[in-house]
N, C-alpha and C positions, 0 to 999 in steps of 0.2 A: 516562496509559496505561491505567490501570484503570476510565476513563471507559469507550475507545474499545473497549476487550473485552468489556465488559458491554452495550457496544451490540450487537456484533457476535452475543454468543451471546444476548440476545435479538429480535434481529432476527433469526436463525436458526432459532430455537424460532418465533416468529411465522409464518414461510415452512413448516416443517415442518409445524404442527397443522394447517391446511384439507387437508395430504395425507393426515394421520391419519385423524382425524374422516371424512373421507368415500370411504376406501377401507373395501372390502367385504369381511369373511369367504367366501370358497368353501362352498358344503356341504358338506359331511364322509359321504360313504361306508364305512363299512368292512366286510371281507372277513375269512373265514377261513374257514382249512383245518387240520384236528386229528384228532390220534387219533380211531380210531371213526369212520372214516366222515362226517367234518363237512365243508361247505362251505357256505357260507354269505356274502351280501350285505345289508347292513339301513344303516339310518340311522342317525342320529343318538338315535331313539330305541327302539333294537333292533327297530324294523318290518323285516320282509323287504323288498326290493326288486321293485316286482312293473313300478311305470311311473314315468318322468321329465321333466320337461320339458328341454329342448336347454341346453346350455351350458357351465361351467367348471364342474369337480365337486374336490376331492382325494378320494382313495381310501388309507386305508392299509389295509392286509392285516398280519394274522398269520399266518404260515404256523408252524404248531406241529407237522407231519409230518414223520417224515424218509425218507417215499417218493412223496408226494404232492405237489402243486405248485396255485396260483391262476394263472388262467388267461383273461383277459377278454378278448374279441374284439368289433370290431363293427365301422358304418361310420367307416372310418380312425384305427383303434384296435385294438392288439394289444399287449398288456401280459403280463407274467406273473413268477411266483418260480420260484426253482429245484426241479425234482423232488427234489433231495438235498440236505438238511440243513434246519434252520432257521431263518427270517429273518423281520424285519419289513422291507415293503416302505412307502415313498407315491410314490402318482402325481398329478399335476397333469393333469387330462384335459379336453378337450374332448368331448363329446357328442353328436352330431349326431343329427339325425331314423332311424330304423330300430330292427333289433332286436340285441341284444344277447345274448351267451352268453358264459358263466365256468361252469369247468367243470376240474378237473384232467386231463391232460397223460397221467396213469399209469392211470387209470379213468374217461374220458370219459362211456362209459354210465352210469356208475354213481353216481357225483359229479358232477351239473350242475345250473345253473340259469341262467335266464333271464330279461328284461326288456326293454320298449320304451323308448324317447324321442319325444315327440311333442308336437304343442304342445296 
């Protein structure tokens, strides 16, 4: 019996690894809104967000206000945290070609920012 388990969970592991091994990390966006006036979108290596190419991105946001809110709009995409209180958000997003705006909810003028996707 201790043959046929040992088969079983390596023969399990075997089917597993080729799904490992060759699935893709997403990019990593993040977002934030904080005291003073911050908003903000950068990469992975705290560059601003200015252009993208199309695709799957995560996004997580800190939302560190508790009267201001993140706010990302574009084509077939509208996300956002709550104007009140605290939170960390992630999104799983899709990208499409066009322009993009994030921006808080509570000072649209005042807190915003912007970016394309394009190939």
């Amino acid at each position: 019996m201790n043959k046929t388990i040992t088969a079983a969970v390596a023969t399990a592991a075997a089917l597993a690894l080729p799904t490992a091994a060759t699935s893709k990390a997403l990019p990593q966006l993040f977002g934030a809104v904080g005291p003073g006036n911050v908003l903000t979108l950068k990469d992975k290596a705290g560059k601003p967000i200015r252009t993208l190419k199309p695709g799957k991105y995560t996004i997580t946001v800190q939302d560190q206000s508790k009267t201001q809110n993140f706010h990302l709009v574009g084509p077939g995409l509208n996300v956002k945290t709550s104007i009140k209180g605290r939170s960390s958000s992630g999104w799983a997003v899709v990208l499409k070609a066009g322009s993009f705006r994030y921006y808080s909810d509570a000072a649209p003028s005042k807190l915003k920012g912007s970016f394309k996707v394009s190939t």
